[in-house]
C-alpha positions as semicolon CSV with decimal commas, in nm:
position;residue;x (nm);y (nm);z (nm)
1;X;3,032;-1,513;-4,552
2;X;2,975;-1,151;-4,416
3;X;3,196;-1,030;-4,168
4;X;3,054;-1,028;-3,800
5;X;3,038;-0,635;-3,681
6;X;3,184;-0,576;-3,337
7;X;2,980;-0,629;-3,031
8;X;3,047;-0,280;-2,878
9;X;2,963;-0,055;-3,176
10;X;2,614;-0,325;-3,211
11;X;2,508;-0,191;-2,874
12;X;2,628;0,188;-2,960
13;X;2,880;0,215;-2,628
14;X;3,232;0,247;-2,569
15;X;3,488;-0,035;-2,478
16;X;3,496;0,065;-2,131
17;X;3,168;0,115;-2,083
18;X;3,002;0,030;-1,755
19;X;2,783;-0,281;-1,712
20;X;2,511;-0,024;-1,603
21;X;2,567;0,134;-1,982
22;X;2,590;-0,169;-2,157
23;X;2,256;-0,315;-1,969
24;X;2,090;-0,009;-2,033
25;X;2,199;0,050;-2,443
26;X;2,037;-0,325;-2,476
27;X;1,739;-0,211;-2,327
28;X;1,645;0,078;-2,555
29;X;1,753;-0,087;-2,832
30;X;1,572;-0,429;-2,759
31;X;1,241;-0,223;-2,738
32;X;1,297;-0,077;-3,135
33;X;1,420;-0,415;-3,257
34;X;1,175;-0,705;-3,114
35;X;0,991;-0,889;-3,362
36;X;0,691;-0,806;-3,211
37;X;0,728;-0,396;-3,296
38;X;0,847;-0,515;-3,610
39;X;0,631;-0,787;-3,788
40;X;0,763;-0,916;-4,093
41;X;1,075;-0,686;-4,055
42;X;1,369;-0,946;-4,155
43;X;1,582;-0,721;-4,098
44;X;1,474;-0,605;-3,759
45;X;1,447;-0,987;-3,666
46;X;1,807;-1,023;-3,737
47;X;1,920;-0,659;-3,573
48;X;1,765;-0,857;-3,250
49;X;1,924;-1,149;-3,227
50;X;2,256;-0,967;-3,292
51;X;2,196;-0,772;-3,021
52;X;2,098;-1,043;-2,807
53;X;2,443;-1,247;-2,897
54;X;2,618;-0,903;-2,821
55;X;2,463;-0,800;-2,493
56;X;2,501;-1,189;-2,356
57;X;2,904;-1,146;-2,484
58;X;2,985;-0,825;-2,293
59;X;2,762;-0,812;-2,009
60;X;2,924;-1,086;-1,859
61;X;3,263;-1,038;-1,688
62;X;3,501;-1,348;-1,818
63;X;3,336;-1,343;-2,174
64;X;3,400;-1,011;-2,172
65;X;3,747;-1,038;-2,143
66;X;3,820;-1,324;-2,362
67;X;3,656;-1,099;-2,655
68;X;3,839;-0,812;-2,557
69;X;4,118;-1,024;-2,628
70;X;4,049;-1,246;-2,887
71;X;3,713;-1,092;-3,083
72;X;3,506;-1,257;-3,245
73;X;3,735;-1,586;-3,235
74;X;3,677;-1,644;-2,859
75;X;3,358;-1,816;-2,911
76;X;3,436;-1,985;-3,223
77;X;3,335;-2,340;-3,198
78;X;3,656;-2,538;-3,065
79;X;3,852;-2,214;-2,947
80;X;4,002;-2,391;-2,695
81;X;3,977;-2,376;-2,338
82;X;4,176;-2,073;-2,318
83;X;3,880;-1,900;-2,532
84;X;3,667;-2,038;-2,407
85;X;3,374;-2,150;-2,707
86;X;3,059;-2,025;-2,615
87;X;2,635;-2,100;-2,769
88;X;2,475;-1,823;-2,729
89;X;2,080;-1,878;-2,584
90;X;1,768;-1,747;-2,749
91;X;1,797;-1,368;-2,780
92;X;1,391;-1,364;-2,648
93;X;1,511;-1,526;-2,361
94;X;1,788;-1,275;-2,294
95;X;1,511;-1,032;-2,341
96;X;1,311;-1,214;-2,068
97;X;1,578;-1,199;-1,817
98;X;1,679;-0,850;-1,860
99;X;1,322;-0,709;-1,833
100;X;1,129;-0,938;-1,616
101;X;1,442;-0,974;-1,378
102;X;1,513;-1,352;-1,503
103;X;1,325;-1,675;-1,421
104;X;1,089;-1,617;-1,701
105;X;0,902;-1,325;-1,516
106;X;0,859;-1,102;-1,835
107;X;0,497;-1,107;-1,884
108;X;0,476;-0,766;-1,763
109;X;0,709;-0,606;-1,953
110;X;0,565;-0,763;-2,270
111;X;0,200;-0,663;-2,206
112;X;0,343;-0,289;-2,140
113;X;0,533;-0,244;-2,457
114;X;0,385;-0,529;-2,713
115;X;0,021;-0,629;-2,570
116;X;0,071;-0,987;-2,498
117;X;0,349;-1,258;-2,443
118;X;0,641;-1,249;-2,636
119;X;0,840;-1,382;-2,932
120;X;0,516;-1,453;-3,092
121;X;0,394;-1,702;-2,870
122;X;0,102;-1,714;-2,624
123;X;0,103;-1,636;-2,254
124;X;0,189;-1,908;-2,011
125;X;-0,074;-2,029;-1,769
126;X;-0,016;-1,835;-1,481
127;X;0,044;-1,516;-1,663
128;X;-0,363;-1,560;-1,812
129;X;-0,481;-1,590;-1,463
130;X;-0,546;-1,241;-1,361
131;X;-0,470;-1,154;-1,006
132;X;-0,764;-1,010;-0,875
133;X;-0,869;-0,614;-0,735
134;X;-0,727;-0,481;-0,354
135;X;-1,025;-0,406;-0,175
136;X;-1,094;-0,119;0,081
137;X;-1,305;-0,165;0,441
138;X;-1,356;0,121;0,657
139;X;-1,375;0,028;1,026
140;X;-1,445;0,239;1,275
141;X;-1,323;0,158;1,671
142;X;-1,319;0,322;2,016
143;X;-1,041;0,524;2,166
144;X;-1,005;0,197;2,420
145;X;-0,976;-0,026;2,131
146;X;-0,735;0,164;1,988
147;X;-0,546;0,190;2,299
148;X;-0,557;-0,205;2,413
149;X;-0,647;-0,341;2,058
150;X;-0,911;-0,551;2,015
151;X;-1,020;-0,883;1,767
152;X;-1,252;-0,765;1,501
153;X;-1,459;-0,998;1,244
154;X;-1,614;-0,763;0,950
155;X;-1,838;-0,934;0,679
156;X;-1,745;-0,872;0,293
157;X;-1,929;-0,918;-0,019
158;X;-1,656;-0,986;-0,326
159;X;-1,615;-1,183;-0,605
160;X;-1,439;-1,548;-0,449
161;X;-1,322;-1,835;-0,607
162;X;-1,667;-2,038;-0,768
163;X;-1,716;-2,376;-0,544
164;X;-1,885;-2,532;-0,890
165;X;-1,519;-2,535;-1,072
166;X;-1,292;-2,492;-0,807
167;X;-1,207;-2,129;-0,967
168;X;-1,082;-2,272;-1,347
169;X;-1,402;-2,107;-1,497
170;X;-1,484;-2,461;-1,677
171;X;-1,741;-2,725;-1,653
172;X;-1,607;-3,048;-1,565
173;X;-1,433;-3,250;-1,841
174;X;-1,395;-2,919;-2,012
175;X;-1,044;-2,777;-2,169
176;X;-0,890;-2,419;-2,108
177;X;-0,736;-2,346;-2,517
178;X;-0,595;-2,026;-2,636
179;X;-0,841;-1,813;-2,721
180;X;-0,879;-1,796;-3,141
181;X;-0,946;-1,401;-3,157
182;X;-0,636;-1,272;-3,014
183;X;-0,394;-1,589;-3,071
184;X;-0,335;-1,606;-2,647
185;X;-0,201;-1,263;-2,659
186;X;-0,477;-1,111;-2,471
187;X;-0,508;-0,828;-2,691
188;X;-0,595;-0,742;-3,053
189;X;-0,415;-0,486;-3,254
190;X;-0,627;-0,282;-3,539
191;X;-0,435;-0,017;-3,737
192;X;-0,567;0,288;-3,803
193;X;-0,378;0,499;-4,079
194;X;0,015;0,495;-3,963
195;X;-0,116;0,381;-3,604
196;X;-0,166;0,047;-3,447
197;X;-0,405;0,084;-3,148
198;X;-0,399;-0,255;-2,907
199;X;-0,718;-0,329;-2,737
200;X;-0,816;-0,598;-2,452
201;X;-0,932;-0,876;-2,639
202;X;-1,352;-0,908;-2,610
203;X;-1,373;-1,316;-2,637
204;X;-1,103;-1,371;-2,312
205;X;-1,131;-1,011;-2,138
206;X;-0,748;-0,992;-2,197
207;X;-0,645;-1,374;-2,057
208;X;-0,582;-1,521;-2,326
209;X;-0,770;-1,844;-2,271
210;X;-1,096;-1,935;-2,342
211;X;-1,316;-2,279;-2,185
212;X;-1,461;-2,495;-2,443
213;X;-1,744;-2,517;-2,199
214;X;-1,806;-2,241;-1,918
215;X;-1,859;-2,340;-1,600
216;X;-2,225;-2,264;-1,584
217;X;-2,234;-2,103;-1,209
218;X;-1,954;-1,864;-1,268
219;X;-2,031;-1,835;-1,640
220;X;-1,655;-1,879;-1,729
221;X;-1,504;-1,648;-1,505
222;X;-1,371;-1,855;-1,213
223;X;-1,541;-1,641;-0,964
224;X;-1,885;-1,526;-0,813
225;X;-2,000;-1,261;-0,555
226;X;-2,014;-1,436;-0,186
227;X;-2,052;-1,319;0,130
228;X;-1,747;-1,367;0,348
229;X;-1,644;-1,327;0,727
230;X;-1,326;-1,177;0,819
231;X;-1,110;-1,194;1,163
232;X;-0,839;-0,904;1,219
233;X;-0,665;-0,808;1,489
234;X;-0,642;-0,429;1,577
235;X;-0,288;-0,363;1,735
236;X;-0,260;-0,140;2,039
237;X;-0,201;0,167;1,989
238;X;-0,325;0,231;1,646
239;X;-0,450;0,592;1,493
240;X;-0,700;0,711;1,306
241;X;-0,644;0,662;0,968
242;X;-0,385;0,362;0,985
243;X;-0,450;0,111;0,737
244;X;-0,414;-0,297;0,784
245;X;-0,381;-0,496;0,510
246;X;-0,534;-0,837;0,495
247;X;-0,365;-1,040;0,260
248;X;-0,478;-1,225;0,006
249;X;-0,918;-1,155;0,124
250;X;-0,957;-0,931;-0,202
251;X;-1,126;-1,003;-0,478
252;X;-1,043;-1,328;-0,601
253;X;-0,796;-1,353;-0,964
254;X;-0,988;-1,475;-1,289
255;X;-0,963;-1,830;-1,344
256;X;-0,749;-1,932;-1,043
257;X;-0,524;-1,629;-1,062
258;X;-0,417;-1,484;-0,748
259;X;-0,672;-1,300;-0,501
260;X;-0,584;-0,928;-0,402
261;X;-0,573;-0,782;-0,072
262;X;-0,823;-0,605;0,150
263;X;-0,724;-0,293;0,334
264;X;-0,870;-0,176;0,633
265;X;-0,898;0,211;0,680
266;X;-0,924;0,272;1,073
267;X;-1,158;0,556;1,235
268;X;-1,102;0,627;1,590
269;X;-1,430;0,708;1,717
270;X;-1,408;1,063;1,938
271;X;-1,432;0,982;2,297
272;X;-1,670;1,192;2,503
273;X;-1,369;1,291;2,756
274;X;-1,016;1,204;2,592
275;X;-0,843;1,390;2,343
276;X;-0,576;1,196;2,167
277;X;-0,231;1,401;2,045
278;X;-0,013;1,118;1,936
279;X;0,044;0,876;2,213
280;X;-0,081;1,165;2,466
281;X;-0,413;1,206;2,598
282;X;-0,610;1,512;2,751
283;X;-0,912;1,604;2,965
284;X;-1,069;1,881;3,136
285;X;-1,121;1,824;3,523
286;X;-1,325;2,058;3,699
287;X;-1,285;2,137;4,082
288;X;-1,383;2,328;4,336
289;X;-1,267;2,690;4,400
290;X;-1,222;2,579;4,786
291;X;-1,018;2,314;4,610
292;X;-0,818;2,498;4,408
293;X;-0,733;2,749;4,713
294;X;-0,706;2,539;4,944
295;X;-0,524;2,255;4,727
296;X;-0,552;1,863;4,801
297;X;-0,617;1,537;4,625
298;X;-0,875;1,431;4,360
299;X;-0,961;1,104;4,212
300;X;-0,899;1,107;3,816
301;X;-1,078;0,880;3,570
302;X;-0,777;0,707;3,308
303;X;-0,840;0,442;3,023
304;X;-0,625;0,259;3,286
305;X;-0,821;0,258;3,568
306;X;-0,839;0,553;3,903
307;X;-0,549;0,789;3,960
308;X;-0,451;0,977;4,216
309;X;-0,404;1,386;4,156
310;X;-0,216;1,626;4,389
311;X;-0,341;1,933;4,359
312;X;-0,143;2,238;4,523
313;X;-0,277;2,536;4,662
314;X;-0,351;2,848;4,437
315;X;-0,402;2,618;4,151
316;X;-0,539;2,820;3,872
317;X;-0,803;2,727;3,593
318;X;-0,640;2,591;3,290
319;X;-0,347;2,454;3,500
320;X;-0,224;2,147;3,335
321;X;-0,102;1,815;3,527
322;X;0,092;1,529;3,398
323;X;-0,009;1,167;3,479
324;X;0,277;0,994;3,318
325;X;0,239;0,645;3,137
326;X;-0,160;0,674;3,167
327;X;-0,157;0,764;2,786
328;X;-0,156;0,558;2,456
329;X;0,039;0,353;2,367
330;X;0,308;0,334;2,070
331;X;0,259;0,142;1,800
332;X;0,554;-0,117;1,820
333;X;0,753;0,028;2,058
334;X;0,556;-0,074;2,378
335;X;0,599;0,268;2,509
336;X;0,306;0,470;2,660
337;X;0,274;0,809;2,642
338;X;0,077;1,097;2,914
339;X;-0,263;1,153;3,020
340;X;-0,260;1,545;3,073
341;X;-0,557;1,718;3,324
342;X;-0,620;1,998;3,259
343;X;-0,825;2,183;3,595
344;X;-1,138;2,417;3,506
345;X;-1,246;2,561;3,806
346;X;-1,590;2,501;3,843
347;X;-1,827;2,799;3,949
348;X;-2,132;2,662;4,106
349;X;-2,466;2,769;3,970
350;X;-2,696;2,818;4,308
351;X;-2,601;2,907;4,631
352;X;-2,782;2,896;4,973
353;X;-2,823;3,203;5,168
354;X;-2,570;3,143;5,406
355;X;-2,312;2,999;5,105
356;X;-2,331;3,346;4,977
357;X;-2,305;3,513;5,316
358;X;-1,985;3,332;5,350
359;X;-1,858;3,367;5,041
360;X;-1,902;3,760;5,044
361;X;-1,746;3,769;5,369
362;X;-1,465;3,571;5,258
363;X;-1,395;3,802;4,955
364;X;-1,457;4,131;5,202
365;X;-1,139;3,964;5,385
366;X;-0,961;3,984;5,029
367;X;-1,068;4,335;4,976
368;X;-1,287;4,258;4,662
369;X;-1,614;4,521;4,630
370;X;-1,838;4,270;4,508
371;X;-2,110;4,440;4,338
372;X;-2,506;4,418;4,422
373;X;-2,608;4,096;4,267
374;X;-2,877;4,282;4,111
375;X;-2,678;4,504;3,854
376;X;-2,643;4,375;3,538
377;X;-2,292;4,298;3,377
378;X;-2,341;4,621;3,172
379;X;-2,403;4,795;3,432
380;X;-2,131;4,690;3,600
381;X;-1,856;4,754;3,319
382;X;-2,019;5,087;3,296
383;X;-1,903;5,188;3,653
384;X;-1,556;4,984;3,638
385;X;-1,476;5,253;3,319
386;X;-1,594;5,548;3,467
C-alpha cells in the first residue's frame, strides 16, 4: 500500500499558509488536473481527487488542526472522537463549491474553462435554459416630466415566451433528451494538430437539450417575436441620459430560461425657455429700460406656477436673480434646487415721435451727445476715434 503524500506539499503551500493561499493553490491546480482537461489521463484523474481530499482537509479550521496533529491518522476510519474520522465528498463537488460559490452553482465556471457541465456529465435543467438578451429603449420626455415624473407605457417587439408550449420549445406529449451531438455539454470539441478548439454545438445552439418533437409555432425554441406593452414610471427629477431598468421585459430565455431586462435610456427634450444645470434651472427675462432704472416688480413664469421678482433700481442687463426652490428636483433626496433669471434689457424696435423726443431729452439730462439718427454706425465709430 503506497504511502499517502502530505496534504500541504499536494497543494504546493506552506504549513501556515493562509486560507486565502490554500483556497487559491486549489484553484490553479484544480483547473490543470480536472478530468475534463485531461481525458483519459489516469493519472491526472487521480492528481484530482487527491487534491480534492487535501483542499477539503486543510481548508477547514478543526480538520485542520486534528491533521496538524495527528496526519494522515486523524481521518482514519475509527480514529476516535478525539480525531475525529472523516469521508471525504466527491472531489467534483468540492470543485463545484469552490468555483460556483457552493449550492451547485458551477455551470459557469465549467462552460468558461471546459465547454459544458462537469465531471463528464450533462448540464442540469436549468443550466440548458438560456437566460435571454437585456434589451435597450430610448425614451425621450419633457423638462416637466422630468421635473414631476410622469407614467409612461412604451410598446416592444421581442422574442416572449411561445403561448403554443408554454415556453418548453416542445409539442405536447413531447420529451426534452440530451442532445446526441454534443452528449448535453452544449459544445463540441474538434482538435486541430496539438489544439482542441470547442464550438457551440449546431443541433441544441449550445443547451444541451434537444425536443423529440418541436413545438411547431416556436419551431423548438421556446420563444417567438410579439408585440408587448410596457408601464414605467419616470421618477422626478431624472436627467438626461439616466437609465431605468425594467426587470425581467427582455428578451425571453430559450426554453423557459430566464427573460433579460429592458433598459430605458432617458432624453430630456430641450425646453424652449429653461436651461437645466443639475437640479438648477435658467432663463432669460427681458424688461424694460424704464424698468430696469426705475426698478419694481415683474411676474416670472416657473415650472411651478407665477413668481414674484423684485427688481431694484439700476439693474443692469445680464443681472442674475435667484428664485430659490423653483428648480428641479433631486433625484431621491426630495430636495429642489434654483430657478435663476437672468434680465436682458429689452431695446424696443419703433418709437413714436414723441417716445423719441422724450427719450433724447431724457439722455440730454444725462449729458449723452446722441448722434443724428441718420449716421451710420461706421460713421459714427469713425468720429468717436478721431
Amino acid at each position: 500500500m503506497s504511502k499517502k503524500r502530505d496534504y500541504y506539499e499536494i497543494l504546493g503551500v506552506a504549513k501556515n499558509a493562509s486560507a486565502d493561499d490554500i483556497k487559491k493553490a486549489y484553484r490553479k491546480l484544480a483547473v490543470k488536473l480536472h478530468p475534463d482537461k485531461n481525458p483519459g489521463d489516469h493519472t491526472a484523474e487521480n492528481n484530482f481527487k487527491e487534491l480534492g481530499e487535501a483542499y477539503e482537509a486543510i481548508s477547514d479550521p478543526d480538520k485542520r488542526a486534528a491533521y496538524d496533529r495527528y496526519g494522515h491518522a486523524a481521518f482514519a476510519q475509527g480514529g476516535g472522537a478525539a480525531r475525529g474520522g472523516a469521508d471525504f465528498h466527491d472531489p467534483m463537488d468540492i470543485f463545484r463549491e469552490v468555483f460556483g460559490g457552493g449550492g451547485g452553482g458551477g455551470g459557469n465556471i465549467f462552460e468558461q474553462f471546459f465547454g459544458g457541465g462537469g465531471g463528464g456529465g450533462g448540464r442540469s435543467e436549468r443550466e440548458s435554459r438560456q437566460r435571454g438578451s437585456d434589451l435597450r429603449y430610448d425614451m425621450q420626455i419633457t423638462l416637466e416630466e422630468a421635473a414631476f415624473g410622469a407614467e409612461k407605457e412604451i410598446e416592444v417587439s421581442k422574442p416572449s415566451a411561445c403561448g403554443a408550449c408554454n415556453g418548453s420549445g416542445a409539442e405536447k406529449g413531447s420529451r426534452v433528451v440530451t442532445c446526441h451531438t454534443c452528449g448535453g455539454r452544449g459544445q463540441v470539441v474538434t482538435s486541430r494538430g496539438f489544439f482542441q478548439v470547442a464550438q457551440t454545438c449546431p443541433r441544441c445552439k449550445g443547451t444541451g437539450q434537444t425536443v423529440e418533437k418541436p413545438c411547431g409555432e416556436c419551431r423548438g425554441e421556446g420563444r417567438s417575436e410579439q408585440s408587448t406593452r410596457i408601464k414605467l414610471k419616470i421618477p422626478a427629477g431624472i436627467e438626461d441620459g439616466s437609465r431605468l431598468r425594467s426587470t425581467g421585459n427582455g428578451e425571453a430565455g430559450v426554453r423557459g430560461g430566464q427573460a433579460g431586462d429592458l433598459y430605458v435610456v432617458i432624453h430630456v427634450k430641450e425646453h424652449d425657455v429653461f436651461e437645466r444645470e443639475e437640479s438648477n434651472l435658467f432663463c432669460d427675462m427681458p424688461i424694460h429700460f424704464s424698468m430696469a432704472t426705475l426698478g419694481g416688480e415683474i411676474k416670472v413664469h416657473t415650472l411651478h406656477g407665477e413668481a414674484t421678482l423684485k427688481i431694484p433700481a439700476g439693474t443692469q442687463s445680464g443681472t442674475i436673480f435667484k428664485i430659490r426652490g423653483k428648480g428641479m428636483p433631486e433625484l431621491g433626496s426630495g430636495d429642489m434646487g434654483d430657478l435663476n433669471v437672468r434680465t436682458v434689457i429689452a431695446v424696443p424696435k419703433k418709437l413714436t415721435p414723441e417716445q423719441k423726443h422724450k427719450l433724447q431729452e431724457f439722455a440730454e439730462l444725462l449729458g449723452d451727445e446722441v448722434p443724428p439718427p441718420h449716421k451710420s454706425f461706421f460713421e459714427r465709430a469713425k468720429e468717436f476715434f478721431q
